[in-house]
C-alpha positions as CSV (number, residue, x, y, z in Angstrom):
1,X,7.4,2.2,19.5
2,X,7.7,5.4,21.5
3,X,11.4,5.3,20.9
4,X,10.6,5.4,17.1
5,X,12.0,8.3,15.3
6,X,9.3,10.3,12.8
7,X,11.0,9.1,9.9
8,X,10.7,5.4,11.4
9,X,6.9,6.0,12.2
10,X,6.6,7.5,8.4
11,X,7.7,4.2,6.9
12,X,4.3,2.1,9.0
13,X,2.3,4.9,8.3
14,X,2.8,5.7,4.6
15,X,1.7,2.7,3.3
16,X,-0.8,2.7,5.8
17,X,-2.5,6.0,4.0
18,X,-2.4,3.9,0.8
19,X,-4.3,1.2,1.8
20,X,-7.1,3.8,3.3
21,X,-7.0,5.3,0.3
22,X,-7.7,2.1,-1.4
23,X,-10.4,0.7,0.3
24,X,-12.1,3.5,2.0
25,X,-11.6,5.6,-1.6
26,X,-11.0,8.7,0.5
27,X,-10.2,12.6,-1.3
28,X,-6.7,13.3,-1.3
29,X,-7.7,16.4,1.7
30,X,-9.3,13.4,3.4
31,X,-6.1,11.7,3.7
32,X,-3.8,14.9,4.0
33,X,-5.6,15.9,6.9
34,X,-5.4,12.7,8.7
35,X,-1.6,12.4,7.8
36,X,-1.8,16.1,9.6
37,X,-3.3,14.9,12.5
38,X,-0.9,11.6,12.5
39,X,1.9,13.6,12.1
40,X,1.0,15.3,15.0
41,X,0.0,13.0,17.8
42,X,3.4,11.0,16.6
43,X,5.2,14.3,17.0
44,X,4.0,14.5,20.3
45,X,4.6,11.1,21.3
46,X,8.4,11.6,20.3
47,X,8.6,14.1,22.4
48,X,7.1,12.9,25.6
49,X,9.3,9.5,24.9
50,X,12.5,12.2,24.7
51,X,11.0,14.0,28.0
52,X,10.8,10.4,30.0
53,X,14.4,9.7,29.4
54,X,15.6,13.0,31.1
């Protein structure tokens, strides 16, 4: 998984939000932000994975 492009980690995570949405009935800022901080840590992730391979 820490081979796994943004885009590829957007396709788990999107429907992911939906279901949280769902069942948790979070605010649409609720779920932006954690999409926010998701985005992030997975941002980071990609690029330590891209660092390692150096």
């Amino acid at each position: 998984m820490l081979n796994a492009s943004l885009a590829e980690i957007d396709v788990v995570l999107n429907p992911l939000f939906a279901e949280i949405e769902r069942k948790v009935d979070l605010s649409y800022t609720d779920v932006a932000e954690l999409d926010v901080m998701l985005n992030r840590s997975s941002a980071e992730i990609d690029v330590k994975s891209i660092s390692s391979r150096d």
